[in-house]
ChimeraX commands (.cxc) that place a marker at each C-alpha (Angstrom):
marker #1 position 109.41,44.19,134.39 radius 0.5
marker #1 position 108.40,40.28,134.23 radius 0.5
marker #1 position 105.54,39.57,131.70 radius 0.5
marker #1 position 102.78,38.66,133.52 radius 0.5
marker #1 position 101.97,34.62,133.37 radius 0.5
marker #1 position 98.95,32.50,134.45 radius 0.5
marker #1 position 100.49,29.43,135.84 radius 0.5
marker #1 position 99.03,26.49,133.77 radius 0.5
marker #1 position 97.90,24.57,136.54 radius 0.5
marker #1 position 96.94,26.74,139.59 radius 0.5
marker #1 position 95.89,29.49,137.20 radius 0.5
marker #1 position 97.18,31.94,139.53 radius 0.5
marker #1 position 98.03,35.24,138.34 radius 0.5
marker #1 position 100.97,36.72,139.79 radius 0.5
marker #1 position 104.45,37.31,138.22 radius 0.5
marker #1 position 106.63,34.81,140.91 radius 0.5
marker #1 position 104.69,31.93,138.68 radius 0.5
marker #1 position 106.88,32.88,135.83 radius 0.5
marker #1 position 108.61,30.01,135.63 radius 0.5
marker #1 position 105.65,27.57,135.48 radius 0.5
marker #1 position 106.20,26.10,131.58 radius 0.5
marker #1 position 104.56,22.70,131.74 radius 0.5
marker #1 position 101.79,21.83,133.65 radius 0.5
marker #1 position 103.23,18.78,134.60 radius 0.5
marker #1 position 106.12,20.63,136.46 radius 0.5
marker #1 position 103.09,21.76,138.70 radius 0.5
marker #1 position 100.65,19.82,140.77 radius 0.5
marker #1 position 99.29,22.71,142.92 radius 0.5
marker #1 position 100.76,25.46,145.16 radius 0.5
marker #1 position 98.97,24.07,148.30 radius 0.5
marker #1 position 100.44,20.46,148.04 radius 0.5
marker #1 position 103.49,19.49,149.39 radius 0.5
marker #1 position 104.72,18.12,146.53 radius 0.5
marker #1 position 106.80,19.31,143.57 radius 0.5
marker #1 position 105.96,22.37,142.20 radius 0.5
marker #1 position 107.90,24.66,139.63 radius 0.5
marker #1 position 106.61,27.96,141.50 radius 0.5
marker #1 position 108.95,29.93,143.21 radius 0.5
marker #1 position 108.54,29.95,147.42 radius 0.5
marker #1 position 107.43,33.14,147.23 radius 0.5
marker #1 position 104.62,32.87,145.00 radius 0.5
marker #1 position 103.56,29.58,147.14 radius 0.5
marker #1 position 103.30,31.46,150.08 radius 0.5
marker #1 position 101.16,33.65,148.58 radius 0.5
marker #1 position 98.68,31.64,147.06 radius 0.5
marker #1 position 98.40,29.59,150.44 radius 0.5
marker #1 position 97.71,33.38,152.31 radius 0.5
marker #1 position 95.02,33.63,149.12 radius 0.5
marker #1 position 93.78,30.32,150.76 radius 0.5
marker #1 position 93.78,30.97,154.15 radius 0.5
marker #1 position 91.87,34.89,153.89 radius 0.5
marker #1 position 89.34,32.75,151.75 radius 0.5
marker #1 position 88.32,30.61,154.60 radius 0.5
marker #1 position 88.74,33.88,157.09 radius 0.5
marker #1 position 85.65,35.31,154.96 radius 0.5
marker #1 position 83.61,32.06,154.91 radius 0.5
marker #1 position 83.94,32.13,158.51 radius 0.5
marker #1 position 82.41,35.52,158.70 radius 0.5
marker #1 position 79.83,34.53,155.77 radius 0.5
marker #1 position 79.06,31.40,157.99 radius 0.5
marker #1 position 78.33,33.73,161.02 radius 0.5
marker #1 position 76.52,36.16,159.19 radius 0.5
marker #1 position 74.54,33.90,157.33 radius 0.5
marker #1 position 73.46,32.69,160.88 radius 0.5
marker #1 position 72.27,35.92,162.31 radius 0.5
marker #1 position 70.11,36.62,159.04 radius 0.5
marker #1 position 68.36,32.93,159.83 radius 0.5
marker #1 position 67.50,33.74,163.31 radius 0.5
marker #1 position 66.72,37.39,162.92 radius 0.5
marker #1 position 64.46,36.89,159.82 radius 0.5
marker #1 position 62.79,34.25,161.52 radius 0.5
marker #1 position 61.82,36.29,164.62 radius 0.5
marker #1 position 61.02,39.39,162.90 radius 0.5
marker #1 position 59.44,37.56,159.57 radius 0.5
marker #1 position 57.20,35.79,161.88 radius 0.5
marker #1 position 57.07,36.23,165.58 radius 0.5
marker #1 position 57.39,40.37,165.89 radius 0.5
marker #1 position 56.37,40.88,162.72 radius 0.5
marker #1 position 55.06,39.54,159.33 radius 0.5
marker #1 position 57.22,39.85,156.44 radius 0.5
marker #1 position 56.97,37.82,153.79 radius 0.5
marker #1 position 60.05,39.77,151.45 radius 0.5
marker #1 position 62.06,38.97,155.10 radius 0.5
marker #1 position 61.06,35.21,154.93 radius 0.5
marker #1 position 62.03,34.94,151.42 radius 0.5
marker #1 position 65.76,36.93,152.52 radius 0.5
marker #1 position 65.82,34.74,155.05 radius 0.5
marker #1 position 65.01,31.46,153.16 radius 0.5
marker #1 position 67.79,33.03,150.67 radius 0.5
marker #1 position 70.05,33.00,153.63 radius 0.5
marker #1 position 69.57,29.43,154.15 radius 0.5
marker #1 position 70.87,28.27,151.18 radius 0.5
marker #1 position 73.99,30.96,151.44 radius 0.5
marker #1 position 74.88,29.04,154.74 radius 0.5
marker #1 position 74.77,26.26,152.75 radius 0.5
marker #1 position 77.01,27.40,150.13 radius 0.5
marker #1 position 79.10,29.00,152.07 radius 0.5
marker #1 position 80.15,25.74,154.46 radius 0.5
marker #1 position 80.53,23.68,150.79 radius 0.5
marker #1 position 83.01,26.07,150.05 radius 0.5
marker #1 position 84.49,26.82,153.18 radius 0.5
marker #1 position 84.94,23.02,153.75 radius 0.5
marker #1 position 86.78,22.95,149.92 radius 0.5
marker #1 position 89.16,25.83,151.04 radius 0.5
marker #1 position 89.79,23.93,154.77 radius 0.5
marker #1 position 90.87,20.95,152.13 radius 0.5
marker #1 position 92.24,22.81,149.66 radius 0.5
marker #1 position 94.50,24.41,152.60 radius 0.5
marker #1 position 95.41,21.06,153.72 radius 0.5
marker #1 position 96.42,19.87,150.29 radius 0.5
marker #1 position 93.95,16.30,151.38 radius 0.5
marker #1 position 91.65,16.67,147.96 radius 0.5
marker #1 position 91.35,16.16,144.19 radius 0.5
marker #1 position 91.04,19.99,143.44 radius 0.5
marker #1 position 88.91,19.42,139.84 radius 0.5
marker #1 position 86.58,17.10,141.40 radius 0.5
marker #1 position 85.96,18.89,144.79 radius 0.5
marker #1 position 85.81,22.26,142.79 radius 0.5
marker #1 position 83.30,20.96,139.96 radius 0.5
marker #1 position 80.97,19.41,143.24 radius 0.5
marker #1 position 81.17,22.43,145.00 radius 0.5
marker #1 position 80.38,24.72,142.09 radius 0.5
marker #1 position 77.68,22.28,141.17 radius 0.5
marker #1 position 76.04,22.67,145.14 radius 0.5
marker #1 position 76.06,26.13,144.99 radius 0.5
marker #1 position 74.63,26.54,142.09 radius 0.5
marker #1 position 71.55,23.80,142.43 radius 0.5
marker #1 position 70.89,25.81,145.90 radius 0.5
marker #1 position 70.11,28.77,144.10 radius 0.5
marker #1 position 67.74,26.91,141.66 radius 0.5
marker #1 position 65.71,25.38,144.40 radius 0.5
marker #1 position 64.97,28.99,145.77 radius 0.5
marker #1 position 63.00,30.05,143.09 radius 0.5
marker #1 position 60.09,27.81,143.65 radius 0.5
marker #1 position 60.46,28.64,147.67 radius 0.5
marker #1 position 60.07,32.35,146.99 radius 0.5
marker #1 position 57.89,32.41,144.20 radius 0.5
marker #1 position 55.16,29.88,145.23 radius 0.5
marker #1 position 55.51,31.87,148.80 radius 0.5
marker #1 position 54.88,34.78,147.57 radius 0.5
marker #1 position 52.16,33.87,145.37 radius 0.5
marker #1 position 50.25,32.57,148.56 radius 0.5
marker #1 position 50.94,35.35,150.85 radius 0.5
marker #1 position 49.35,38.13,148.19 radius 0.5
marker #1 position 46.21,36.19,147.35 radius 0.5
marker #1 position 45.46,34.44,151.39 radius 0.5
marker #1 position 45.52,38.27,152.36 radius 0.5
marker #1 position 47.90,38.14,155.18 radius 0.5
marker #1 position 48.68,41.53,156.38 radius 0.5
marker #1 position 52.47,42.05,156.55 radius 0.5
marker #1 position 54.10,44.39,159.02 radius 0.5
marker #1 position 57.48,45.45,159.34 radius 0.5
marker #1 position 59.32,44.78,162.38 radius 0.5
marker #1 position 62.63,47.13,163.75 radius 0.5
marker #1 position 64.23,44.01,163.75 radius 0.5
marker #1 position 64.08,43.60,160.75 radius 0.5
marker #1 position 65.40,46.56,159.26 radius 0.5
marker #1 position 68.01,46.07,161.59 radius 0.5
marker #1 position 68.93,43.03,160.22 radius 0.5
marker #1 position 68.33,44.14,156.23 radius 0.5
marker #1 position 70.94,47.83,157.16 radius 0.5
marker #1 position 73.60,45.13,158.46 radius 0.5
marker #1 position 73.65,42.88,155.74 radius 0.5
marker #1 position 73.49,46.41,153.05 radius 0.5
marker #1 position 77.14,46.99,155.01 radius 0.5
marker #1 position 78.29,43.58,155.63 radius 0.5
marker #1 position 77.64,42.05,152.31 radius 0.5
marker #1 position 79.61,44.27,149.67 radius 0.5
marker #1 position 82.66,43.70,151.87 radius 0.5
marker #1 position 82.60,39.85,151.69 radius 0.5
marker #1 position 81.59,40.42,147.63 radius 0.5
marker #1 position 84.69,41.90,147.20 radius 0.5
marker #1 position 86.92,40.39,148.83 radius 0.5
marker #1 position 85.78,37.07,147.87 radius 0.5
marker #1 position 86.05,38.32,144.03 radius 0.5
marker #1 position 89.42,39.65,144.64 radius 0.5
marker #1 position 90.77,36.66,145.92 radius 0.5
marker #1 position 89.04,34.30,143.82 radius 0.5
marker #1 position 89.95,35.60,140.67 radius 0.5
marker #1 position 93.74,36.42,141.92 radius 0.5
marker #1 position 94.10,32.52,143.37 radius 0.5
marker #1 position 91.96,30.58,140.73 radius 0.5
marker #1 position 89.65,30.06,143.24 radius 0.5
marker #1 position 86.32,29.18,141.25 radius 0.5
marker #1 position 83.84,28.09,144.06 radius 0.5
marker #1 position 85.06,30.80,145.98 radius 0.5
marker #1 position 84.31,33.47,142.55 radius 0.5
marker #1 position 81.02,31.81,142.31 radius 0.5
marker #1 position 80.24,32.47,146.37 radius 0.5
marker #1 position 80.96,36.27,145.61 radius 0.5
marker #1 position 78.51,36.42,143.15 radius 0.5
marker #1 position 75.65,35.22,145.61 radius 0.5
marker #1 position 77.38,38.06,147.96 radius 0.5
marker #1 position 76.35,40.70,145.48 radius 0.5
marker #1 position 73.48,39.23,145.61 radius 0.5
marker #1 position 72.45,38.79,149.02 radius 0.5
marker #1 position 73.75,42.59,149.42 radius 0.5
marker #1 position 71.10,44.11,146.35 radius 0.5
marker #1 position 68.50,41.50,147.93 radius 0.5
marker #1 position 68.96,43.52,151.27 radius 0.5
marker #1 position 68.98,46.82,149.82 radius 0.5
marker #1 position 65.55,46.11,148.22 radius 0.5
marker #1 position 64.25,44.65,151.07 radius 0.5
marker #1 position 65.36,47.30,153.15 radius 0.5
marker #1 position 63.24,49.77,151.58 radius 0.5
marker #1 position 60.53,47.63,150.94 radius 0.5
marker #1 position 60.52,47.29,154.72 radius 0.5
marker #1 position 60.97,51.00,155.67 radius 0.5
marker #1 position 58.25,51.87,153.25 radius 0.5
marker #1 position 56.21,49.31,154.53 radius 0.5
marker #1 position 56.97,50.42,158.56 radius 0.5
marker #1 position 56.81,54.43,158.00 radius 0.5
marker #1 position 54.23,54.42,155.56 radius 0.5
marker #1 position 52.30,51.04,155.94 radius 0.5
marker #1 position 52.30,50.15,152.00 radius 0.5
marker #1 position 52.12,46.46,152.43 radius 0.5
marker #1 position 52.26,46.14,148.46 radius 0.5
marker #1 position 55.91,47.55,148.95 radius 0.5
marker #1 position 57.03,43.99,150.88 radius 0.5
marker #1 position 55.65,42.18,147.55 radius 0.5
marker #1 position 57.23,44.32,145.32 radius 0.5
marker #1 position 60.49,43.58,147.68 radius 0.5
marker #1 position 59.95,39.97,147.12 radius 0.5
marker #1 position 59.52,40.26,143.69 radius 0.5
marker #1 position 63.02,42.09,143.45 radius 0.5
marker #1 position 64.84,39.73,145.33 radius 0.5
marker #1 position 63.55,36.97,142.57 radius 0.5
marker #1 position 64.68,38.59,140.26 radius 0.5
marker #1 position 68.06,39.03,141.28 radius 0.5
marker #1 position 67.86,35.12,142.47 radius 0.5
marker #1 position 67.35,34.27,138.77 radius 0.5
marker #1 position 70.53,36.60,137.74 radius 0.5
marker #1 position 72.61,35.16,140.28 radius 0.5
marker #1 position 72.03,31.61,139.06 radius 0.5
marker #1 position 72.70,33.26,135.34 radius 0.5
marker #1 position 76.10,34.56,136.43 radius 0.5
marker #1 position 76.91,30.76,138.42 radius 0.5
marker #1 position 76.44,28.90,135.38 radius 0.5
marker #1 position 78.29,31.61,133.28 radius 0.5
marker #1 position 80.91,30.83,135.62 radius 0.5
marker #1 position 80.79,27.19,135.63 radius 0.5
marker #1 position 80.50,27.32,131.81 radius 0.5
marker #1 position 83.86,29.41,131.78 radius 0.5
marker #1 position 85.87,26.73,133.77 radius 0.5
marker #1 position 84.58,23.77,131.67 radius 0.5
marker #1 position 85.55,25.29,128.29 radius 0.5
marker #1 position 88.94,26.27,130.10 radius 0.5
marker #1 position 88.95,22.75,131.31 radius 0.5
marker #1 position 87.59,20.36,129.21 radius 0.5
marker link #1:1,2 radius 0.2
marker link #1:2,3 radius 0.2
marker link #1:3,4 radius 0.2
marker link #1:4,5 radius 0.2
marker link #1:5,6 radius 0.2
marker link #1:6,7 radius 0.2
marker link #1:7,8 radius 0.2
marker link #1:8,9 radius 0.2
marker link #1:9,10 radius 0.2
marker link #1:10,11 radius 0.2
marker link #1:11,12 radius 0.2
marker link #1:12,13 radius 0.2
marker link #1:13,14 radius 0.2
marker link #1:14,15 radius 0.2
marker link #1:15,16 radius 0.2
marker link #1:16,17 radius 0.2
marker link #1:17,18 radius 0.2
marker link #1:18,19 radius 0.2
marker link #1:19,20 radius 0.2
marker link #1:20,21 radius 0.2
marker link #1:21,22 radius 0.2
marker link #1:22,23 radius 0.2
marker link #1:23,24 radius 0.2
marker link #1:24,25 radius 0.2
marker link #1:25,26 radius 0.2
marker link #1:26,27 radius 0.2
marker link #1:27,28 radius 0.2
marker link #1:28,29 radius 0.2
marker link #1:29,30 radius 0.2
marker link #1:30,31 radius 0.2
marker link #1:31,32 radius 0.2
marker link #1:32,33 radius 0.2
marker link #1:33,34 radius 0.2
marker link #1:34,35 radius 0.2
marker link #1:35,36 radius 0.2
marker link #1:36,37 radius 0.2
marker link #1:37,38 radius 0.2
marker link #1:38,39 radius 0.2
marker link #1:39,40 radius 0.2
marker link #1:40,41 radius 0.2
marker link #1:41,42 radius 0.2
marker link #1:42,43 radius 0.2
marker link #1:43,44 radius 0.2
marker link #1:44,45 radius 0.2
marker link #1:45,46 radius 0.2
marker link #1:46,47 radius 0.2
marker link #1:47,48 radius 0.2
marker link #1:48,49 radius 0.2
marker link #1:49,50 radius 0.2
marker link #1:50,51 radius 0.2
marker link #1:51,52 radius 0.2
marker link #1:52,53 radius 0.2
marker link #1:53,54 radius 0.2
marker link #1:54,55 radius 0.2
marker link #1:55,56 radius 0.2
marker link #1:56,57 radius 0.2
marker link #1:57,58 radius 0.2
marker link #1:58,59 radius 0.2
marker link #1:59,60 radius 0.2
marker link #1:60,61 radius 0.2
marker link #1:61,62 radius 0.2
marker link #1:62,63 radius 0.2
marker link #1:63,64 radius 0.2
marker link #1:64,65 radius 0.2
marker link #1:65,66 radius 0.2
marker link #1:66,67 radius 0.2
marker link #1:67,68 radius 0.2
marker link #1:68,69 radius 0.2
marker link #1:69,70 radius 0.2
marker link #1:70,71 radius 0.2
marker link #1:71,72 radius 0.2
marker link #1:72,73 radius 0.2
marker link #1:73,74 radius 0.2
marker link #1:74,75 radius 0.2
marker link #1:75,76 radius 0.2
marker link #1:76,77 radius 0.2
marker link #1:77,78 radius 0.2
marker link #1:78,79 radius 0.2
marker link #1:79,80 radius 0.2
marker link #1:80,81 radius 0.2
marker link #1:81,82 radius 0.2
marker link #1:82,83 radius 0.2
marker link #1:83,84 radius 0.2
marker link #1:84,85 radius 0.2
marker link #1:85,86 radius 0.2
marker link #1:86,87 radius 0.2
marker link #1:87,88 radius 0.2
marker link #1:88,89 radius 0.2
marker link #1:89,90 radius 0.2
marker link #1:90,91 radius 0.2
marker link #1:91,92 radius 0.2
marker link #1:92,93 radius 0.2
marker link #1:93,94 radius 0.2
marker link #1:94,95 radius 0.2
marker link #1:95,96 radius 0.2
marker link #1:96,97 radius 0.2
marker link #1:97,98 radius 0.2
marker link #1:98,99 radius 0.2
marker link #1:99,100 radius 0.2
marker link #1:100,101 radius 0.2
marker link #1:101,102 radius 0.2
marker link #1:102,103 radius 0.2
marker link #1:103,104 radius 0.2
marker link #1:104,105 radius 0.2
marker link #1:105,106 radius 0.2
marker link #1:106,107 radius 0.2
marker link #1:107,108 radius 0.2
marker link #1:108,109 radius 0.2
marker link #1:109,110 radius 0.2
marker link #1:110,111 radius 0.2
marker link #1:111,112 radius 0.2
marker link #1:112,113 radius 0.2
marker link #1:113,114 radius 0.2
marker link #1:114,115 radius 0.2
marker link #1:115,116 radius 0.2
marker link #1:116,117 radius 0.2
marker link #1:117,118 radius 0.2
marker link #1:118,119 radius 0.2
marker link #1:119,120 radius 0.2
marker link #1:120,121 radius 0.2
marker link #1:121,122 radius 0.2
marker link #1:122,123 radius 0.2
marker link #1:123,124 radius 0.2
marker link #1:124,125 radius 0.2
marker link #1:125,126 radius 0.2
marker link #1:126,127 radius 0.2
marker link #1:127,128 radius 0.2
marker link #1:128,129 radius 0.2
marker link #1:129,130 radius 0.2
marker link #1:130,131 radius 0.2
marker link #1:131,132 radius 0.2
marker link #1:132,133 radius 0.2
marker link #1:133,134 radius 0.2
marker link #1:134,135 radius 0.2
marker link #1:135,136 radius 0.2
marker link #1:136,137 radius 0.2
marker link #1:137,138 radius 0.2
marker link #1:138,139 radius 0.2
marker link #1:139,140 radius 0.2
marker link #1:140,141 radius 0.2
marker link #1:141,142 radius 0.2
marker link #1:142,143 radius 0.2
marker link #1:143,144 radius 0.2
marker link #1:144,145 radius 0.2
marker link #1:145,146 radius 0.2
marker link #1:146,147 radius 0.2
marker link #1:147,148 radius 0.2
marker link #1:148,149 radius 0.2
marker link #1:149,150 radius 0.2
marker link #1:150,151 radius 0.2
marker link #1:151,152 radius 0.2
marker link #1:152,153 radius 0.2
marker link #1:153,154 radius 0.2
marker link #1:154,155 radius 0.2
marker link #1:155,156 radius 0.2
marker link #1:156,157 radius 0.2
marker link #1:157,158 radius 0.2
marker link #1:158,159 radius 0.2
marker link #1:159,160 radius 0.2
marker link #1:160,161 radius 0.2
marker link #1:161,162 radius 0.2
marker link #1:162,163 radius 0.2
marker link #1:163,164 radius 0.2
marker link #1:164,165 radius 0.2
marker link #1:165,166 radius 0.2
marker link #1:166,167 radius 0.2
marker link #1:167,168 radius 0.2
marker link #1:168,169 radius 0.2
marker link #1:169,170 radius 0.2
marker link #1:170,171 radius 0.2
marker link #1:171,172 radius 0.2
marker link #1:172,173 radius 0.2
marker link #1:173,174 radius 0.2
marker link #1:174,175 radius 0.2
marker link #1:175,176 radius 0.2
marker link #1:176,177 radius 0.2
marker link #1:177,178 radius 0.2
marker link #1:178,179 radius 0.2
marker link #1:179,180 radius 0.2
marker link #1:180,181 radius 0.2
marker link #1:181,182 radius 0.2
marker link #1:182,183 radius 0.2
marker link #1:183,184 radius 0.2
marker link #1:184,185 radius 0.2
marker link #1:185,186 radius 0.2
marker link #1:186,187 radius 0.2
marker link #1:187,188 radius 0.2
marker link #1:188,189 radius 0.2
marker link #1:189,190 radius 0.2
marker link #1:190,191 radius 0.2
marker link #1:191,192 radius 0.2
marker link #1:192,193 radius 0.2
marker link #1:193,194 radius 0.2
marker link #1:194,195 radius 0.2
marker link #1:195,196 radius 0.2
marker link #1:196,197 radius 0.2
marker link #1:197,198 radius 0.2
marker link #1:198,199 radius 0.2
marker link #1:199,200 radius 0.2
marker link #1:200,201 radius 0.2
marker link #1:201,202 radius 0.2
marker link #1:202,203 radius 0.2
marker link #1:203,204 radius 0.2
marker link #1:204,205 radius 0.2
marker link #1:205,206 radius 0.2
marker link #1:206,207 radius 0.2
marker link #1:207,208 radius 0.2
marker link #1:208,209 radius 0.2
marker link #1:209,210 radius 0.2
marker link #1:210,211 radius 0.2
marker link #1:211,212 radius 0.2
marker link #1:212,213 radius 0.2
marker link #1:213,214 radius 0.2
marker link #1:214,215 radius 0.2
marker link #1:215,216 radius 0.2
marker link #1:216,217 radius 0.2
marker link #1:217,218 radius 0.2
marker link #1:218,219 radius 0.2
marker link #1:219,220 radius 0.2
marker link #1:220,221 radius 0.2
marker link #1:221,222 radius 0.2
marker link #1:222,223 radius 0.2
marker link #1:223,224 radius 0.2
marker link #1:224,225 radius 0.2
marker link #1:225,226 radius 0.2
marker link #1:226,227 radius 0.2
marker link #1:227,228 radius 0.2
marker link #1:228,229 radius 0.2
marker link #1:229,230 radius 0.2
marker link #1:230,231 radius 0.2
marker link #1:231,232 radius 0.2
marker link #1:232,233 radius 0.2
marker link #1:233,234 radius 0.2
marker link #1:234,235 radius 0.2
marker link #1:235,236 radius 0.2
marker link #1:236,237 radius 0.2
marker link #1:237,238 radius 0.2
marker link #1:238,239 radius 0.2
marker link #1:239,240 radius 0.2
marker link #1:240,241 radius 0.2
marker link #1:241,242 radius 0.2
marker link #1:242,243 radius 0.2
marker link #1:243,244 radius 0.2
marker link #1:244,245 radius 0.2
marker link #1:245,246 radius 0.2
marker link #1:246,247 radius 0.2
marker link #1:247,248 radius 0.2
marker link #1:248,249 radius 0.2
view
């Protein structure tokens, strides 16, 4: 059996890149241009490619629905402050999400300097989830001492049960294949997948709590989770970040 190799350049991980030995043999499996991989191993990393923009099309969709639904059901059926701040969290996902999808669509097309498109994209992503601290925090801060009364809407635990179901699929799968293809922006969009999907799950109790039982302190201690896991999401970005830099100074 083949030792397994990391082609230098791509960074791809699959045995067919065996025979990449200098990374100037290698400007990237998605260019039409020279490349020491084998065909085989080409084709694969341009499928990696293509099932990467496949998921940011869902994400995009997704992402979408959340918006409207959390804006309806956050503020015109119901009020939900946690919702808003899931909902303002699903802003800056669509965000994300079209940065990177719009680096795979060139990335596909072989029309981009991959170093410098990756290192802005990373960047975006990661200054997106910065900014939402303030949004939630300072949002929630208001909400608890103005004494709105927050209800739960059926909406909105509609919306919260499909993104518990939809979410760990797209984390997944966007791990998988960002890790297999050297895909960073892509790893670093998983990452806020895992943590759209715990958001959700917190927010869908909060919400349930808050609708059967009419707790409203349980949509502020839903808010409060989702910050939390906001702040470890932007933790695990840089991480990231900080991994490719030192791998590519």
């Amino acid at each position: 059996m083949l030792q397994q190799h990391i082609c230098g350049t791509c960074g791809c991980r699959e045995e067919s890149c065996l025979p990449c030995a200098k990374q100037e043999e290698c400007q990237n499996c998605n260019f039409n241009r020279p490349c020491c991989c084998s065909k085989s191993h080409i084709v694969w990393h341009e499928k990696q490619v293509r099932r990467g923009v496949l998921l940011e099309y869902i994400s995009l969709g997704w992402m979408s629905v959340e918006i409207v639904a959390c804006v309806i059901a956050g503020l015109i059926v119901g009020k939900s402050f946690a919702l808003l701040a899931f909902g303002g969290d699903s802003v800056i996902e669509l965000i994300s999400a079209y940065a990177v999808f719009s680096y795979l669509r060139k990335l596909s097309g072989g029309i981009l300097n991959i170093e410098s498109e990756s290192e802005r994209t990373e960047k975006l992503a990661t200054a997106l989830l910065i900014f939402l601290i303030p949004i939630i925090a300072v949002g929630a801060i208001y909400s608890f001492y103005s004494g709105i009364k927050l209800e739960a809407s059926p909406l909105g635990i509609v919306v919260a049960a499909g993104a518990v179901i939809i979410m760990p699929v797209l984390w997944k799968e966007k791990k998988r294949i960002g890790n297999d293809g050297n895909i960073l922006p892509l790893t670093i969009d998983a990452v806020e997948s895992a943590t759209c999907f715990f958001m959700s799950t917190a927010l869908l109790g909060g919400l349930l709590v808050n609708f059967f039982l009419h707790v409203t302190l349980a949509d502020y201690i839903a808010t409060a989770i989702i910050l939390g896991f906001v702040v470890l999401e932007i933790r695990e970005s840089v991480e990231e970040i900080g991994k490719s830099w030192f791998k590519n100074p």
